[in-house]
MIDOSE-1310 file (N, C-alpha, C; in nm, 2 decimals, decimal comma, always signed):
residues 284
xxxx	+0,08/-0,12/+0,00/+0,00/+0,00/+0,00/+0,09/+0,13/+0,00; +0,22/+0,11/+0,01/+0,31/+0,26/+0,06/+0,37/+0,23/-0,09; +0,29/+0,15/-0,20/+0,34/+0,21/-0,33/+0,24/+0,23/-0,40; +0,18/+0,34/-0,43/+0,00/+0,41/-0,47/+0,06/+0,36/-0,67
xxxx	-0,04/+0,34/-0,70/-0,02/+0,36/-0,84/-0,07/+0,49/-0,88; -0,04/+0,52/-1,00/-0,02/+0,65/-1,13/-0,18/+0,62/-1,14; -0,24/+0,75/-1,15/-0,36/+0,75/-1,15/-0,36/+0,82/-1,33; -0,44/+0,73/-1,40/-0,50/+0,75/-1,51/-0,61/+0,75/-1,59
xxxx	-0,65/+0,85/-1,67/-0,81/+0,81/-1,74/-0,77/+0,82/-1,92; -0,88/+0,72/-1,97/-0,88/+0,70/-2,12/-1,01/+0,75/-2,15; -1,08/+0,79/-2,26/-1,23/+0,79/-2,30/-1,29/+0,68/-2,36; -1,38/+0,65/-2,35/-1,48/+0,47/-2,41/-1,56/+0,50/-2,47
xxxx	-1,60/+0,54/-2,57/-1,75/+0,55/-2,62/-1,79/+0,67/-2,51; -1,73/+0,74/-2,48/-1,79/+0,89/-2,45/-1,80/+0,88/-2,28; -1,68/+0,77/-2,23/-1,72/+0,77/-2,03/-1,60/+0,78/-2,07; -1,57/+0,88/-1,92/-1,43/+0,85/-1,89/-1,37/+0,70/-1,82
xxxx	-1,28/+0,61/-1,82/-1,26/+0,52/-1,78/-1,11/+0,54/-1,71; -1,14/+0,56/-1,61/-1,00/+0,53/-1,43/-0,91/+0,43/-1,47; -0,82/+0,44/-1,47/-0,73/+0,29/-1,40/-0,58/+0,35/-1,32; -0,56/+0,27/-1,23/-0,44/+0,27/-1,13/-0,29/+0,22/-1,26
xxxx	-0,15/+0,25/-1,25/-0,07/+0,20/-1,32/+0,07/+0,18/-1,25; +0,11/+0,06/-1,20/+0,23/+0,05/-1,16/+0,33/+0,00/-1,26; +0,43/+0,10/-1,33/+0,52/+0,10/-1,44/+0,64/-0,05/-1,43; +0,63/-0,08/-1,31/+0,77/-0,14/-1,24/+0,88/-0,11/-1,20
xxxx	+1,00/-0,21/-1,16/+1,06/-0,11/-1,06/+1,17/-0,05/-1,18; +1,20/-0,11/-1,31/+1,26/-0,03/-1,38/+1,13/+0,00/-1,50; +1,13/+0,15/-1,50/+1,04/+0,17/-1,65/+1,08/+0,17/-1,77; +1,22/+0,18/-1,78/+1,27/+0,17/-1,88/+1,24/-0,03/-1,96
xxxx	+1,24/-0,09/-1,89/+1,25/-0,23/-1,90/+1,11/-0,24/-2,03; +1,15/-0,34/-2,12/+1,01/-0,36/-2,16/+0,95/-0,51/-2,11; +0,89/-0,49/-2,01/+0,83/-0,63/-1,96/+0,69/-0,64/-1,98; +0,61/-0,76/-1,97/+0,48/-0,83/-2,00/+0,37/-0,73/-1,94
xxxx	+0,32/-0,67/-2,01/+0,17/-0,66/-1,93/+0,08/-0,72/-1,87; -0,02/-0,68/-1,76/-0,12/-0,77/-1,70/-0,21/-0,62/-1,64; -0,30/-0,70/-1,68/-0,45/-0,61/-1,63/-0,52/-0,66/-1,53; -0,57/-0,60/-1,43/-0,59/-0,68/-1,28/-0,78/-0,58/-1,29
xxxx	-0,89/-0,67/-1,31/-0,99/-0,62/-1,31/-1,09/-0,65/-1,19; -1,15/-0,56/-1,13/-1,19/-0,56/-0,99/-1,38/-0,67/-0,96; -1,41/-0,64/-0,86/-1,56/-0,71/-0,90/-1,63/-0,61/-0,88; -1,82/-0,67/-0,85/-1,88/-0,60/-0,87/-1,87/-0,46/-0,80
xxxx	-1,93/-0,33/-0,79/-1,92/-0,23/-0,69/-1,84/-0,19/-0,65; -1,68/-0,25/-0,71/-1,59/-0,23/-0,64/-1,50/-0,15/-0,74; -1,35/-0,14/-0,68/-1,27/-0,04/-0,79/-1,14/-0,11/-0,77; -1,02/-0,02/-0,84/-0,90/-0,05/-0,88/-0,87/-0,06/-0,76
xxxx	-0,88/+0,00/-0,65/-0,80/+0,02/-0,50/-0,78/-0,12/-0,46; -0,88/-0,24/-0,51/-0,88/-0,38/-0,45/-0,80/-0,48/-0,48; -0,70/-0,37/-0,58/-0,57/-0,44/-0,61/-0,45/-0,35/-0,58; -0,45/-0,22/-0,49/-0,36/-0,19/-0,45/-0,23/-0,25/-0,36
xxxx	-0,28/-0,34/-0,30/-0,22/-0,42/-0,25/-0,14/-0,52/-0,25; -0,21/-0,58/-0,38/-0,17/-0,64/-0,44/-0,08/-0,60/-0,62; -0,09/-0,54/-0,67/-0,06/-0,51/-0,77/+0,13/-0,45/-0,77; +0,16/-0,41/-0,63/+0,32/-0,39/-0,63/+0,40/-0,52/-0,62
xxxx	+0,36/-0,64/-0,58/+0,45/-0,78/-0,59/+0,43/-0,81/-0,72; +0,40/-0,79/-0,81/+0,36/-0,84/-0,93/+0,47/-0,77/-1,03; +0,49/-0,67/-0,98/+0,61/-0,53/-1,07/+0,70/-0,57/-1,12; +0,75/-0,69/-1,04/+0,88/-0,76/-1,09/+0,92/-0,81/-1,22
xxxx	+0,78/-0,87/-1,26/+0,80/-0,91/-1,36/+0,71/-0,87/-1,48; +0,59/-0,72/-1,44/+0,54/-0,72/-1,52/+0,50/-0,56/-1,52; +0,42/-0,51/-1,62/+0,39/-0,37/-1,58/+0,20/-0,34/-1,58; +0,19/-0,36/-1,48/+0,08/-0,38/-1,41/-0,02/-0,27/-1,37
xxxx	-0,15/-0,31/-1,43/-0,21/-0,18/-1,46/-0,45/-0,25/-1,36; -0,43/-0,17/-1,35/-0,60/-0,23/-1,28/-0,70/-0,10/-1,31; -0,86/-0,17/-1,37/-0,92/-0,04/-1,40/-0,97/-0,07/-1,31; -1,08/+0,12/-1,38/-1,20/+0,11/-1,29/-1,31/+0,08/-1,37
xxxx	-1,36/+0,03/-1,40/-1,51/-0,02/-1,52/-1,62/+0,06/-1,48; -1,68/+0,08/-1,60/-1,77/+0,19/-1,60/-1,85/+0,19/-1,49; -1,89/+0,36/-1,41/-2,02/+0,32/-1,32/-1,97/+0,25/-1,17; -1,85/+0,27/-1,17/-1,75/+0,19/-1,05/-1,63/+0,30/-1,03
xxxx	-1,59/+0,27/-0,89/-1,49/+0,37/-0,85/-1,50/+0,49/-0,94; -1,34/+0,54/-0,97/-1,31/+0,68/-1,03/-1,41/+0,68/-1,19; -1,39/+0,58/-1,25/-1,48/+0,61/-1,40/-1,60/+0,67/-1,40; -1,64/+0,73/-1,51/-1,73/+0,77/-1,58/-1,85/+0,66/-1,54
xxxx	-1,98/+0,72/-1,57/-2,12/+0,66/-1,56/-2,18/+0,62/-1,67; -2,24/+0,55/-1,69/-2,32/+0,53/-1,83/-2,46/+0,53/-1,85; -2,57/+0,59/-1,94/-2,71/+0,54/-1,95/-2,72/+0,39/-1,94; -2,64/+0,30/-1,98/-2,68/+0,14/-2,01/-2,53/+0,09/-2,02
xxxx	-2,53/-0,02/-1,94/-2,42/-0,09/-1,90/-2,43/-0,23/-1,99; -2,31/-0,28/-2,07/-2,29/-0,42/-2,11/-2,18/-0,48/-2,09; -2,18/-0,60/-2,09/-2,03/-0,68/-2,12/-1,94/-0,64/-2,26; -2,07/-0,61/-2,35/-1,95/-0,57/-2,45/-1,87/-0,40/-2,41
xxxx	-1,96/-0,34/-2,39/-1,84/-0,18/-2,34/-1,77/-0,23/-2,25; -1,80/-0,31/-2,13/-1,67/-0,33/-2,03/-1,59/-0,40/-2,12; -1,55/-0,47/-2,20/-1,49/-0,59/-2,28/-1,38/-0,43/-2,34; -1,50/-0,35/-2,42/-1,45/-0,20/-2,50/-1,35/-0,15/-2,39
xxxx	-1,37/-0,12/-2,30/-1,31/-0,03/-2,17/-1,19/-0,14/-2,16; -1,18/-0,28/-2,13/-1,04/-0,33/-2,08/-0,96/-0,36/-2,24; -1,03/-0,34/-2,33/-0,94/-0,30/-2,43/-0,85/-0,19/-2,50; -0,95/-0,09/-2,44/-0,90/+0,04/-2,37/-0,79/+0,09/-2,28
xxxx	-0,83/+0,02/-2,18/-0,66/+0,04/-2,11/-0,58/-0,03/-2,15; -0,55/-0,14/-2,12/-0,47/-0,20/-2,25/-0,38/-0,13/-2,31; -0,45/-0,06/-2,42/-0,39/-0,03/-2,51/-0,29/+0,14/-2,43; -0,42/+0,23/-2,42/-0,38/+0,34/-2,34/-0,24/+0,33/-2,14
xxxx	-0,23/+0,16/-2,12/-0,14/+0,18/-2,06/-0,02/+0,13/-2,08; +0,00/+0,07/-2,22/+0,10/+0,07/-2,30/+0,12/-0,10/-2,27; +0,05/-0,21/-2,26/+0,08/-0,33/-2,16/+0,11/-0,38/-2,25; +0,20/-0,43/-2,31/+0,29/-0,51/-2,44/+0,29/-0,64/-2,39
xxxx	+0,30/-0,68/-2,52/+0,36/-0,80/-2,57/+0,25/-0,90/-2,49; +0,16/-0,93/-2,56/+0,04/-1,03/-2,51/-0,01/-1,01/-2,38; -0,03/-0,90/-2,32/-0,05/-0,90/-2,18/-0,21/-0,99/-2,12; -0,16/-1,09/-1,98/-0,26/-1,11/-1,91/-0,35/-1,05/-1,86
xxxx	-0,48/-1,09/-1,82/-0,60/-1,03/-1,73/-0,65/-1,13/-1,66; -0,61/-1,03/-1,52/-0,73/-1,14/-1,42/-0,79/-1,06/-1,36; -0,95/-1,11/-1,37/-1,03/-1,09/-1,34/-1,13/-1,12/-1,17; -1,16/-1,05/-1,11/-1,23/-1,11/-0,97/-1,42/-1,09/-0,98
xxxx	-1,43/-1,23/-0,95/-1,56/-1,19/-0,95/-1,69/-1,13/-1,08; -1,74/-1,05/-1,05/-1,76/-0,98/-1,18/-1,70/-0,90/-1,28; -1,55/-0,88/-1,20/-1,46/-0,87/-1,32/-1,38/-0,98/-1,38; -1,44/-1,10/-1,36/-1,44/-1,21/-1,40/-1,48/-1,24/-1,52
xxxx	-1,62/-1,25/-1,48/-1,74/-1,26/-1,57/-1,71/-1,18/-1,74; -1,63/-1,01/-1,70/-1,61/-0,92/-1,80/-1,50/-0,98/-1,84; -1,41/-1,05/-1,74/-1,29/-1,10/-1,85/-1,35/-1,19/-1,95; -1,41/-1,28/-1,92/-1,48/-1,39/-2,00/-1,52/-1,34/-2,12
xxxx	-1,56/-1,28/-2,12/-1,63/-1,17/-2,23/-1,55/-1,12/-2,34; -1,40/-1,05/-2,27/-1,33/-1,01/-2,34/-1,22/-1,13/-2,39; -1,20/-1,22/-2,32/-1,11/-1,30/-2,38/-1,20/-1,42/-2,48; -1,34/-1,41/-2,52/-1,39/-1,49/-2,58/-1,37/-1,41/-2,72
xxxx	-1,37/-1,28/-2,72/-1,39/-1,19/-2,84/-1,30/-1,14/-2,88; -1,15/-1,12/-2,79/-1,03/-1,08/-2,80/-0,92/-1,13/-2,76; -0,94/-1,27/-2,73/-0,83/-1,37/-2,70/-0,69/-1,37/-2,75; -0,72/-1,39/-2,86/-0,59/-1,35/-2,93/-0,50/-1,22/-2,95
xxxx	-0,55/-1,13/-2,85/-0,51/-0,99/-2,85/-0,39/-1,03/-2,71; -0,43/-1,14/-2,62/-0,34/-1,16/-2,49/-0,28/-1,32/-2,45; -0,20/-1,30/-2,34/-0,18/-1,42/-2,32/-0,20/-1,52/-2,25; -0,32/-1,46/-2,17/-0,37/-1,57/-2,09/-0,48/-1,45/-2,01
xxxx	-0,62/-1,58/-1,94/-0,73/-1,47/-1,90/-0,69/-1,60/-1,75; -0,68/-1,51/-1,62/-0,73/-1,61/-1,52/-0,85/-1,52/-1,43; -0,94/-1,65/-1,44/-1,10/-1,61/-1,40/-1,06/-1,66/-1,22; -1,10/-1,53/-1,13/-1,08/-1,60/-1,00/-1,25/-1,54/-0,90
xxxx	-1,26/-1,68/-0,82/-1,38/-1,67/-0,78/-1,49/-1,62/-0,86; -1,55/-1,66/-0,96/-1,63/-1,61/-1,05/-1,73/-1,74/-1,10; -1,87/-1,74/-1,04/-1,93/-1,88/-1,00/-2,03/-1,90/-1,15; -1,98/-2,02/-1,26/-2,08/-2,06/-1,37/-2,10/-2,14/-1,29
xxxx	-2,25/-2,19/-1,24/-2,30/-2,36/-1,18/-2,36/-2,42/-1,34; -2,35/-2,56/-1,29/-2,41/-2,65/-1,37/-2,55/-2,62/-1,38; -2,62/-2,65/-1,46/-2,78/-2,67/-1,47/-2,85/-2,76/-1,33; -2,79/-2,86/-1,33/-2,77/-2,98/-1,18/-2,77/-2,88/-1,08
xxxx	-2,62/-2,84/-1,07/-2,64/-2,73/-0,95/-2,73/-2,63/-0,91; -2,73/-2,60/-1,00/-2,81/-2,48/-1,01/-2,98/-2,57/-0,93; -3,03/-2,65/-1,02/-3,17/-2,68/-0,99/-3,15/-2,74/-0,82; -3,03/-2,80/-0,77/-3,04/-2,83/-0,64/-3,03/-2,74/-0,57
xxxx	-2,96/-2,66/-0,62/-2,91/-2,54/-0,48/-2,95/-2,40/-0,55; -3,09/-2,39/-0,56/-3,05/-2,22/-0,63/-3,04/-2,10/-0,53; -2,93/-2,04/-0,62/-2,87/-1,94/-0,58/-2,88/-1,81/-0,62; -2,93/-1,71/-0,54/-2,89/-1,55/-0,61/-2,86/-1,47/-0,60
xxxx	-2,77/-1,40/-0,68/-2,66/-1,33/-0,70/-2,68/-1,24/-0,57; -2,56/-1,20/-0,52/-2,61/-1,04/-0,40/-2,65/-0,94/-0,47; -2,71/-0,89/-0,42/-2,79/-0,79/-0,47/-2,69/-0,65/-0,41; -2,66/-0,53/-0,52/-2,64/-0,42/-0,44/-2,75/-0,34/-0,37
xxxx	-2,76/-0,32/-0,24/-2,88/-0,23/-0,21/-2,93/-0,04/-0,24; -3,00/-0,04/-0,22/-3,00/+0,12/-0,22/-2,91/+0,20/-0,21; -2,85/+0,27/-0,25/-2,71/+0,37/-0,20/-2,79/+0,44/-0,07; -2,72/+0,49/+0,01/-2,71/+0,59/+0,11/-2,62/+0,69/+0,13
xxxx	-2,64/+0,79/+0,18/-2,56/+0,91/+0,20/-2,59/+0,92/+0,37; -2,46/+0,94/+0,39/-2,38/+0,98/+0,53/-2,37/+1,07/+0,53; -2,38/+1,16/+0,67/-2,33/+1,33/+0,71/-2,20/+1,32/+0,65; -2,10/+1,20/+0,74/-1,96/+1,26/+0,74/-1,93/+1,13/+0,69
xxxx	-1,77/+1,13/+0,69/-1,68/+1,01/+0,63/-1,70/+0,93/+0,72; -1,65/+0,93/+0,84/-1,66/+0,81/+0,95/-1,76/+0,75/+0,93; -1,86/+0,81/+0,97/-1,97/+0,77/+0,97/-2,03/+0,62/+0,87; -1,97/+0,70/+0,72/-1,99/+0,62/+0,63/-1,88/+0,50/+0,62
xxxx	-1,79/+0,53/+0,63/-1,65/+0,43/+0,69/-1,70/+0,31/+0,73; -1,76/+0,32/+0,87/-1,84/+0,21/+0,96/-1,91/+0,12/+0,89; -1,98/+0,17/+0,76/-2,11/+0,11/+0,74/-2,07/+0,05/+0,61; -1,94/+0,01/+0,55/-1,87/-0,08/+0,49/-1,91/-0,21/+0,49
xxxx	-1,94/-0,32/+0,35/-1,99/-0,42/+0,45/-1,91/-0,51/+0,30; -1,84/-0,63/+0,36/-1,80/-0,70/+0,20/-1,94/-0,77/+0,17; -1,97/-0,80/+0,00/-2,03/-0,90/-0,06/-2,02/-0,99/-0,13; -2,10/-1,12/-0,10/-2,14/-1,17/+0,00/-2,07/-1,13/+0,12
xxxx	-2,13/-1,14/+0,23/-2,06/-1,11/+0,36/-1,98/-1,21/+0,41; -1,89/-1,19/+0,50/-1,78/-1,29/+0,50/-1,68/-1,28/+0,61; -1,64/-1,29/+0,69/-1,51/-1,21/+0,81/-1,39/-1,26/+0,71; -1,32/-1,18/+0,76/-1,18/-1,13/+0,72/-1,06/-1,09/+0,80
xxxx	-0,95/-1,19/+0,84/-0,90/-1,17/+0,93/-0,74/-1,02/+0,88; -0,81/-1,01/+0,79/-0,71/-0,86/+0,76/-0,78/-0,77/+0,75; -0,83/-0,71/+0,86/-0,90/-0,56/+0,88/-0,88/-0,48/+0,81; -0,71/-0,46/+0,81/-0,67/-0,32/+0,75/-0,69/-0,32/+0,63
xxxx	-0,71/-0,40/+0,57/-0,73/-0,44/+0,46/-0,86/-0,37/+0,40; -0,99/-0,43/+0,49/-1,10/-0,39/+0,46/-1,13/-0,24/+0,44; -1,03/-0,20/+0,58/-1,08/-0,07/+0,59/-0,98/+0,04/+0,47; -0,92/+0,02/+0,45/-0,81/+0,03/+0,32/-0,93/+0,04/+0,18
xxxx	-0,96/-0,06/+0,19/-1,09/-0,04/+0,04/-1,20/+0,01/+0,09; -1,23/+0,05/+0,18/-1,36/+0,12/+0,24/-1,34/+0,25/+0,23; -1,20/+0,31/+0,25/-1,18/+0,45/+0,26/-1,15/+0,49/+0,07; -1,12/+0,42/+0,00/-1,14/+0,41/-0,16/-1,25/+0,41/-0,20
xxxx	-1,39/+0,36/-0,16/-1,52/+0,34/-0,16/-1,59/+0,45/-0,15; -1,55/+0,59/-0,17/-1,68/+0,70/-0,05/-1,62/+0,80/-0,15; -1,72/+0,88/-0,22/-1,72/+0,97/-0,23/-1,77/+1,11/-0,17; -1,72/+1,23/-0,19/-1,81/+1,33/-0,12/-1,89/+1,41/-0,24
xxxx	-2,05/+1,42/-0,19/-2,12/+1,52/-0,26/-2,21/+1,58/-0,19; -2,30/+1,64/-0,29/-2,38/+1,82/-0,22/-2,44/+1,74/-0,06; -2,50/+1,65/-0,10/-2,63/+1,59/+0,06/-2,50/+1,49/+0,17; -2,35/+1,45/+0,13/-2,29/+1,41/+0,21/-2,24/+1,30/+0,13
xxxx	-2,18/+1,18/+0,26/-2,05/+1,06/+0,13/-2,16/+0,99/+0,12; -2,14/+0,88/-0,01/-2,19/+0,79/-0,06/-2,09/+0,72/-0,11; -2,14/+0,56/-0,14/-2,05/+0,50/-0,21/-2,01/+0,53/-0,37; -1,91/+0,51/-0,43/-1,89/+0,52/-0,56/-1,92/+0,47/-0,69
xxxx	-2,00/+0,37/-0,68/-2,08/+0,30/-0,76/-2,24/+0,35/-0,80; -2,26/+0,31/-0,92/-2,38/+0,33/-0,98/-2,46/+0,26/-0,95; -2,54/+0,28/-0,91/-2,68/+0,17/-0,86/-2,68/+0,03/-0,99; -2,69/+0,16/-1,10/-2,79/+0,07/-1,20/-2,67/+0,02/-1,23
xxxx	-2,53/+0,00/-1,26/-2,38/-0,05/-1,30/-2,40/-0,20/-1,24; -2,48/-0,24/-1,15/-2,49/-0,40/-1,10/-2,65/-0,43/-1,10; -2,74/-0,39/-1,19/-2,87/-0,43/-1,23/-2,89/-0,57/-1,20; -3,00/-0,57/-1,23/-3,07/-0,75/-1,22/-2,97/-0,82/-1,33
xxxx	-2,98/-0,74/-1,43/-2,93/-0,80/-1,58/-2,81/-0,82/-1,59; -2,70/-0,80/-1,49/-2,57/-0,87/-1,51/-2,58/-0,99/-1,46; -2,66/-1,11/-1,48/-2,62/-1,24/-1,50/-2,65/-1,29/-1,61; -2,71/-1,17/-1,69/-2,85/-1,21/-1,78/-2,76/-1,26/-1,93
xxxx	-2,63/-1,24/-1,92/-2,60/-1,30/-2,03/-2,52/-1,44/-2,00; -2,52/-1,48/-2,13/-2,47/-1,61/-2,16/-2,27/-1,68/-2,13; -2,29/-1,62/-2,01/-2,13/-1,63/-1,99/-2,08/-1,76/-1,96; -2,18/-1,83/-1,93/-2,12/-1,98/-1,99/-2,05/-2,03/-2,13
xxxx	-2,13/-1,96/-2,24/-2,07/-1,93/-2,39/-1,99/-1,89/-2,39; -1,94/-1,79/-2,33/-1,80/-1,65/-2,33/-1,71/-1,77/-2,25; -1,74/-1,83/-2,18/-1,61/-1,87/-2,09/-1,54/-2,01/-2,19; -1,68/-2,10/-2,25/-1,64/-2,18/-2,33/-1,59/-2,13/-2,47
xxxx	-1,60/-2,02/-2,53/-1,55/-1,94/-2,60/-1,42/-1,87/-2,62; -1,34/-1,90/-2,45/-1,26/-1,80/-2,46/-1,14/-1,84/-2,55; -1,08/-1,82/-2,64/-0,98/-1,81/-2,73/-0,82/-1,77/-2,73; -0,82/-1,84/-2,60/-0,63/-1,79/-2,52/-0,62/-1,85/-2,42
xxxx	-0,52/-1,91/-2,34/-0,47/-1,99/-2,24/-0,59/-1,94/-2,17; -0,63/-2,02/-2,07/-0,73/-1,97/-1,92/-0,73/-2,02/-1,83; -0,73/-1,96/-1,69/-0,71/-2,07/-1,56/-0,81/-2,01/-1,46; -0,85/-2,13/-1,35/-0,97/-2,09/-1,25/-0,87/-2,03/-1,14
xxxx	-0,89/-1,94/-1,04/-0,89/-1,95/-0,90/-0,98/-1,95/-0,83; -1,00/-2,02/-0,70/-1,11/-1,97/-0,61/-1,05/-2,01/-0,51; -1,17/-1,96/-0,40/-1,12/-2,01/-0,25/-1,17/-2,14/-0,22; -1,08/-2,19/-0,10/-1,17/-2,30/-0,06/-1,28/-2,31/+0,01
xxxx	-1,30/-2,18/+0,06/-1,43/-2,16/+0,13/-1,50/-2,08/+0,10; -1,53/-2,01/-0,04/-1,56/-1,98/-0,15/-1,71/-2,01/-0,06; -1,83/-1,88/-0,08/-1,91/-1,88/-0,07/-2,00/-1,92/-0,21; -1,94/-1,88/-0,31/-1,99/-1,88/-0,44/-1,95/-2,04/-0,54
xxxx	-1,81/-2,03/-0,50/-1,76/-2,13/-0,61/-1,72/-2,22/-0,49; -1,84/-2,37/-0,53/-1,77/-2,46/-0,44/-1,66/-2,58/-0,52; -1,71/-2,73/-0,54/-1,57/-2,76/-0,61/-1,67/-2,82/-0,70; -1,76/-2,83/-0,69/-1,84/-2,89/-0,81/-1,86/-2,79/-0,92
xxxx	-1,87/-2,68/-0,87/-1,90/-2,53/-0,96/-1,76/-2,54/-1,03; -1,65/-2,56/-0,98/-1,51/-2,55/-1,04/-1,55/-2,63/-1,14; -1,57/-2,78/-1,14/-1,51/-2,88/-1,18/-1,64/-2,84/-1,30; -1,79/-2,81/-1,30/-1,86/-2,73/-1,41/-1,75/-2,65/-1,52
xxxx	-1,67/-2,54/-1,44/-1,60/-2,46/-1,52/-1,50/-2,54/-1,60; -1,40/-2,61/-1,52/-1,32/-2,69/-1,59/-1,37/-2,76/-1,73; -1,49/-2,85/-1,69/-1,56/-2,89/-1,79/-1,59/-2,78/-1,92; -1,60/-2,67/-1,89/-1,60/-2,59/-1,99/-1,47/-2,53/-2,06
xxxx	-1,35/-2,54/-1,98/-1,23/-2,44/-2,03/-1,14/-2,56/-2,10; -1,17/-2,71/-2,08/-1,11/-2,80/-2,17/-1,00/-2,85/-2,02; -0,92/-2,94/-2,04/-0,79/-3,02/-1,97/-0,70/-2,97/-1,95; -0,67/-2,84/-2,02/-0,55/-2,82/-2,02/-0,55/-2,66/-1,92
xxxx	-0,69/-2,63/-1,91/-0,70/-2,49/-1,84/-0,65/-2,54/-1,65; -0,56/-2,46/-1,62/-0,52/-2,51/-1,43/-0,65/-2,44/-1,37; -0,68/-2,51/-1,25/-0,75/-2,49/-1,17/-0,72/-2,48/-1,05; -0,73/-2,37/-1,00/-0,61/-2,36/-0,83/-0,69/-2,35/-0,74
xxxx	-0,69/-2,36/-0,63/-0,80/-2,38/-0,50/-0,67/-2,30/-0,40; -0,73/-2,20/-0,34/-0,64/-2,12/-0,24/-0,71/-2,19/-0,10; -0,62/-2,28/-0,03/-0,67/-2,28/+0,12/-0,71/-2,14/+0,19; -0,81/-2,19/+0,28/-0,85/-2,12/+0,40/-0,90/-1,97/+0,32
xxxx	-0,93/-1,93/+0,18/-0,96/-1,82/+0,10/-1,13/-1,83/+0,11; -1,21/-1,74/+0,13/-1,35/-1,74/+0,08/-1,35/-1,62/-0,03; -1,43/-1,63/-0,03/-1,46/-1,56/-0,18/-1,37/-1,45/-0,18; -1,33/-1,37/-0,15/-1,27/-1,22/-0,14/-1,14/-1,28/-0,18
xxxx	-1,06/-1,41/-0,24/-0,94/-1,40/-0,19/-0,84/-1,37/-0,21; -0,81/-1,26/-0,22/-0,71/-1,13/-0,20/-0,71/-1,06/-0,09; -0,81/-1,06/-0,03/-0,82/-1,00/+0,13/-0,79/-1,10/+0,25; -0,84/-1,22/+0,22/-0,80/-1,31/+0,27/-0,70/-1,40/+0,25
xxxx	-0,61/-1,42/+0,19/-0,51/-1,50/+0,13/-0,46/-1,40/+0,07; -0,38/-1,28/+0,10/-0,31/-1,21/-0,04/-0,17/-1,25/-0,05; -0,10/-1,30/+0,04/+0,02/-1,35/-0,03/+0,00/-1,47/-0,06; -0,07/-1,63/-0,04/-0,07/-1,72/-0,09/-0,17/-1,72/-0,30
xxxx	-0,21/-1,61/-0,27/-0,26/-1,58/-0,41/-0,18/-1,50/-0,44; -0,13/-1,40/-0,41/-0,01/-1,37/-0,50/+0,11/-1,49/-0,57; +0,15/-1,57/-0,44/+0,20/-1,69/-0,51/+0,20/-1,78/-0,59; +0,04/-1,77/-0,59/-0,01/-1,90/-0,72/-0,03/-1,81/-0,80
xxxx	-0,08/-1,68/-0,84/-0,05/-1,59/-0,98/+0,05/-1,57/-1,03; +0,18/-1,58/-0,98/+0,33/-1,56/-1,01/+0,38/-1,68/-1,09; +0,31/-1,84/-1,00/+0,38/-1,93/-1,07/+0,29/-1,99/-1,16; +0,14/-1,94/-1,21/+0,08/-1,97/-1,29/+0,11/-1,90/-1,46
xxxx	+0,13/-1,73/-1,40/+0,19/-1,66/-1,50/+0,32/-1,70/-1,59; +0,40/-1,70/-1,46/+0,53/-1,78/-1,51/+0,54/-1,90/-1,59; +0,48/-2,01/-1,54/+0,42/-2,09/-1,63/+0,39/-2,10/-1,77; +0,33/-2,00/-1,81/+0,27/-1,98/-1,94/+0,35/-1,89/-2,01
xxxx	+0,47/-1,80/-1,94/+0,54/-1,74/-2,03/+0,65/-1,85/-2,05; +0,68/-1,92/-1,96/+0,78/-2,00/-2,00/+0,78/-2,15/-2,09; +0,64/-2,13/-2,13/+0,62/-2,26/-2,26/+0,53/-2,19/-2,38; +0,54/-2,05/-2,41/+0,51/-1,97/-2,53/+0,61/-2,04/-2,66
């Protein structure tokens, strides 16, 4: 966290679009790109922490997707503009030579998207905690999605600080952590803070597409993460996805991680990103 990234904006079809940029520790270096995309309601700050171990080997860039954190708003939200927008930075943060994306969550979902339709633009998409169930599953156990609630406006910051809540809900034995992305989460305006997200940016209709297609579709190396105590992705939901990305996609399971796991496990998921990445540059 005592290394902030370069704050930047690109334009998308007429929104402005945020992203954080950590150059590496030499800028002159020309090393691998990777795009680190956040989940629902959330923003780039949820890879601040993550995004400086990564530097070593890459030049590491995280947005903010429309309607989320610092970006622009939209009348009408799709998977194809976000797909537009992470092709967007991309390009505008200069991430060379086949750069990776991973995606969390609903920035999962949007990687799927983009690496079904632009695959061959990078070198690999890894989807982490991001729940396709089976049809089976599904009919035994149905499940649905969290819902964002109402926004609210607070007098003051603290106030609103407090009223931070992860989704799904979950304890987290890295506080600082939470409160680290909570104080990224708040804006100030005329009636007092609110959160930074668009209401309508997480509608009913983000499940509503066919991302089972996109994920079986995707057209470049691809690997799962989740937690093991994954509210969302349990191991049958994995082993659904696997079934879709073919034998050769890895599938990693982070002990003791529930869904968040970057707040919960951020160096053990830093480690399996490092040696999954590595991996795949080293049999190009």
């Amino acid at each position: 966290m005592a290394r902030p990234g370069q704050s930047h904006f690109v334009d998308v079809e007429g929104c402005p679009i945020h992203y954080l940029l950590w150059p590496g520790d030499d800028v002159a270096a020309d090393r691998r790109g990777l795009l680190l995309v956040h989940g629902g309601g959330a923003h780039a700050h949820w890879w601040s922490f993550i995004a400086p171990f990564l530097t070593r080997d890459f030049r590491v860039a995280a947005i903010d997707l429309s309607g989320m954190g610092d970006s622009g708003r939209r009348a009408d939200y799709t998977a194809e503009l976000r797909a537009a927008e992470i092709s967007a930075v991309i390009g505008d943060a200069r991430l060379k030579a086949m750069p990776f994306v991973v995606g969390h969550s609903f920035g999962g979902f949007m990687t799927m998207k983009f690496a079904a339709g632009q695959g061959g633009e990078i070198g690999g998409a890894v989807i982490v905690d991001s729940p396709i169930r089976s049809p089976e599953e599904q009919a035994r156990d149905p499940h649905e999605p969290p819902v964002m609630g109402k926004k609210r406006v607070y007098d003051d910051f603290e106030t609103a600080l407090s009223r931070f809540r992860l989704m799904p809900a979950q304890p987290c034995e890295n506080p600082f952590l939470v409160e680290f992305i909570g104080r990224h989460s708040l804006a100030e305006g005329a009636d007092g803070w609110s959160w930074k997200f668009d209401g309508e940016a997480m509608g009913s209709r983000r499940f509503g597409e066919p991302f089972h297609e996109y994920l079986q579709a995707v057209s470049c190396r691809a690997a799962l993460m989740f937690g093991e105590k994954s509210a969302l992705v349990s191991r049958d939901t994995a082993a659904y996805m696997s079934s879709l990305m073919g034998p050769e996609a890895p599938i990693v399971e982070i002990p003791e991680a529930r869904h968040h796991v970057t707040l919960d496990q951020p160096l053990a998921f830093v480690a399996a990103l490092r040696a999954l990445l590595q991996a795949w540059v080293r049999t190009e």
